[in-house]
N, C-alpha and C positions, 0 to 999 in steps of 0.2 A: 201238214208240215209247213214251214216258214220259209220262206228263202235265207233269211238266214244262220237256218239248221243244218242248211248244207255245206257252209263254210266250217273250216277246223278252228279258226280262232275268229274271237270275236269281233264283228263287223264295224262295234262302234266303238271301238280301242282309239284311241288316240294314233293319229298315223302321220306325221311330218312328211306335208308336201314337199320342202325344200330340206336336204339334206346338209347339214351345217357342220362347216368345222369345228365350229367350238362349242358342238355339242357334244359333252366326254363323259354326262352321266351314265351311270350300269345301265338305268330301263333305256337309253335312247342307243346304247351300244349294244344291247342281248337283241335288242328289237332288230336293228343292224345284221345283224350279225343270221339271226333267223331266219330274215325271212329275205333274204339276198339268194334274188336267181341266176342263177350262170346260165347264160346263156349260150350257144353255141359262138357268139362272136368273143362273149366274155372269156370261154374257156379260151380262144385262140388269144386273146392281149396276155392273158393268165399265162399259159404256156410262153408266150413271147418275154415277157416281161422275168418271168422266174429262171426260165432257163438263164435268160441272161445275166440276170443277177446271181445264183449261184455258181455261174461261168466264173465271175467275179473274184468271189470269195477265193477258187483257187487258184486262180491265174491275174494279178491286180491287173487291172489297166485304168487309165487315166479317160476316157471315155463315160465318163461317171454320171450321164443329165439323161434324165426323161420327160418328156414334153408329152404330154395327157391333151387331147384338143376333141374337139367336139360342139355341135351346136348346143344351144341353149338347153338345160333339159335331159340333155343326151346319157346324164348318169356319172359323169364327169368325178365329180364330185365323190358320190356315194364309190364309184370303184377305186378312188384316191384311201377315203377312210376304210375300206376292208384291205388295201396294201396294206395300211400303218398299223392294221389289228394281227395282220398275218404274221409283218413281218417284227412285231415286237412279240409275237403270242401272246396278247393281251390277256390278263385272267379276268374271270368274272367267275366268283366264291369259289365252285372247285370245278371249273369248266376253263380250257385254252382257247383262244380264239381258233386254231385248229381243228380243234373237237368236233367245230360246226361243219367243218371240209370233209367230211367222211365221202365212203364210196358212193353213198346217195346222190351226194353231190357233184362229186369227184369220181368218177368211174375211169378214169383213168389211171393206171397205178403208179406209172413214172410221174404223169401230174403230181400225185399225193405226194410220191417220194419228195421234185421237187420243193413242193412246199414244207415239206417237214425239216428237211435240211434250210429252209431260210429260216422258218421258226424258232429252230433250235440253233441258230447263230448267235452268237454275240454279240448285240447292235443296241444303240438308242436309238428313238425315234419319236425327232418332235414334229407334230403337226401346227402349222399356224396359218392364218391369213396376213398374208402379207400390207395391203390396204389395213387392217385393222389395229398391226402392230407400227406400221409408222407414223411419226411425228405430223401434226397434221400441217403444222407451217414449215415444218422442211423434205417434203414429202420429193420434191424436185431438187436437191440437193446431191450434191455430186455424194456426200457420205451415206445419204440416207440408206441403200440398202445394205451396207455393211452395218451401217448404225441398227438394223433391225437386226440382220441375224445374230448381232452381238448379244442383243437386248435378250431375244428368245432361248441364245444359247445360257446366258448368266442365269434365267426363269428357270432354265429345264435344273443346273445346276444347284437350284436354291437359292439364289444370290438375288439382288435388286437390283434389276434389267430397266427398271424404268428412272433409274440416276445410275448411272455406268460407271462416274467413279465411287459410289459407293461400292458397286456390284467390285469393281476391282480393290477397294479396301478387304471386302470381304475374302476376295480370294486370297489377296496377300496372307491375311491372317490364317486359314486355310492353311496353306504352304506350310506353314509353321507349324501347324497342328495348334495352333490358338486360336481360333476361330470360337469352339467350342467354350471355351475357357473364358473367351471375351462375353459371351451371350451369358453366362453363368454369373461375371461379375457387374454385366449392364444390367442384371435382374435382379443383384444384392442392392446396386446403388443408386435404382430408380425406382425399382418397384414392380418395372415392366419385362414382357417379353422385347426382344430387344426387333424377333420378323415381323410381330405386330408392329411396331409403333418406329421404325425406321424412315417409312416415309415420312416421319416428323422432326427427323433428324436435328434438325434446325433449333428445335426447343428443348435439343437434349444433350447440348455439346458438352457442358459440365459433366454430367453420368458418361459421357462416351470417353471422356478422356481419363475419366478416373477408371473409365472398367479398362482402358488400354494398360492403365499403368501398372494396373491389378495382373490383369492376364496376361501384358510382355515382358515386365519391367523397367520399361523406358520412363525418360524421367517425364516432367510434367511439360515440360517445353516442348520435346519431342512430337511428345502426347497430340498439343493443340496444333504441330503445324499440319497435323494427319487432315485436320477438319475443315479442311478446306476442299467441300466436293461440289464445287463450279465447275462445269464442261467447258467452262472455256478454255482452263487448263488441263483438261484430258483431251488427248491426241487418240485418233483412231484411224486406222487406214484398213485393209484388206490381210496385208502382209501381218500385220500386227495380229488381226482375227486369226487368221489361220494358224499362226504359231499358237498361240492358247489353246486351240482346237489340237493341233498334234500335241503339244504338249500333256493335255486331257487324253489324249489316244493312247499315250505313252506310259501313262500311269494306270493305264486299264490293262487287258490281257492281251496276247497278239491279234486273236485274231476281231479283236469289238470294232467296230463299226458306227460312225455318227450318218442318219440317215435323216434329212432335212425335208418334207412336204411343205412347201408353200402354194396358197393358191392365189389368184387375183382374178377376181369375177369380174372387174372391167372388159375384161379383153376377152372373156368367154372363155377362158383357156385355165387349162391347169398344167403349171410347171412340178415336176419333183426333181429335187436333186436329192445327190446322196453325195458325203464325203466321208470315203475312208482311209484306213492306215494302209499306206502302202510300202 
């Protein structure tokens, strides 16, 4: 027999030394997900962290930040991405991210329960790198980190996060319920999809202003003053982010929840925040 007969899977599978956030394919998340050991320290942050989050959910409190730290290595990381798997239930084909927490795992029964009730909450959850989604020349800018979670939030939405005021044309029409209507008539009068080829914005202001005029009715004058999506004239502050945020909260069910993972590998640390409706 082989040494590596004795193992259950196999030895020379592909196995990512460095756990990444912005790794979100199925094999690098079922992989995740498998072969993740809870540890006797794990189950204790597990416990620590659930309890307190379904505390949450029925009693709000404004105490909403978790601070994840650790040295280099320490798993940091990898225990950030099984939160954001738990606590979205992520599917993979006809599997919950759940599934994987059985009593094998989990032999604690209140633990499970815990988790199942986060599970089964009503929550987004975006995970990102924070370094990686800002601006690289204004990255010390008094807006910059609101200018990100703006950006990540309009991405998780469908919107184009990476020109903001387009991302907020987009909503506007949205609101309306023309949003749809507008993508329908930028595809009569271009040719194109309109989330493909938006970052080309610039070579399509002719087709953007006739699909406005198509899908709101505004006249043609209207139309072109829309196209002006320079950021130097879009204003952004914190106040402003979070009404959009409740606002999106508002239109969702009571009890949904926006839960926000960022990480920053500078500082060796991992921050999670969450913000909910309260």
């Amino acid at each position: 027999m082989n040494i590596a007969e004795l193992f259950q899977k196999d030895i020379y599978r592909n196995i990512n030394g460095v756990i990444k956030v912005g790794q979100k394919d199925d094999e690098n998340i079922r992989q995740e997900l498998e072969e993740y050991v809870v540890t006797n320290e794990l189950d204790r942050h597990f416990r620590t962290f659930f309890e307190r989050y379904t505390n949450g959910l029925s009693n709000p409190t404004d105490k909403m930040g978790v601070w994840i730290s650790g040295f280099f290595g320490s798993g940091k990381s990898h225990f950030l991405k099984i939160l954001s798997y738990l606590l979205a239930n992520h599917q993979l084909e006809t599997s919950r991210a759940l599934d994987y927490f059985d009593e094998k795992r989990i032999p604690d029964p209140m633990l499970q329960a815990l988790l199942a009730q986060a599970a089964h909450n009503s929550c987004d959850v975006i995970l990102f790198n924070i370094d990686s989604k800002a601006d690289a020349n204004n990255k010390n800018h008094k807006e910059s980190i609101t200018k990100v979670f703006q950006k990540v939030f309009d991405e998780h939405l469908g919107y184009f996060g990476t020109v903001l005021p387009i991302a907020e044309f987009e909503r506007q029409l949205d609101r309306q319920g023309k949003y749809a209507a507008f993508q329908q008539a930028f595809l009569a009068e271009s040719g194109l999809e309109w989330k493909e080829n938006r970052d080309a914005w610039g070579f399509h202001q002719d087709a953007i202003a006739s699909a406005l005029q198509t899908s709101t009715g505004m006249s043609a004058e209207a139309a072109n003053r829309l196209l002006d999506f320079s950021e130097q004239n879009y204003t952004l502050s914190p106040e402003k982010f979070a009404g959009m945020v409740k606002q999106y909260l508002d239109s969702k069910c009571d009890l949904n929840h926006i839960l926000t993972k960022r990480t920053r590998y500078a500082s060796l640390r991992t921050r999670t925040t969450y913000t909910s409706k309260l």
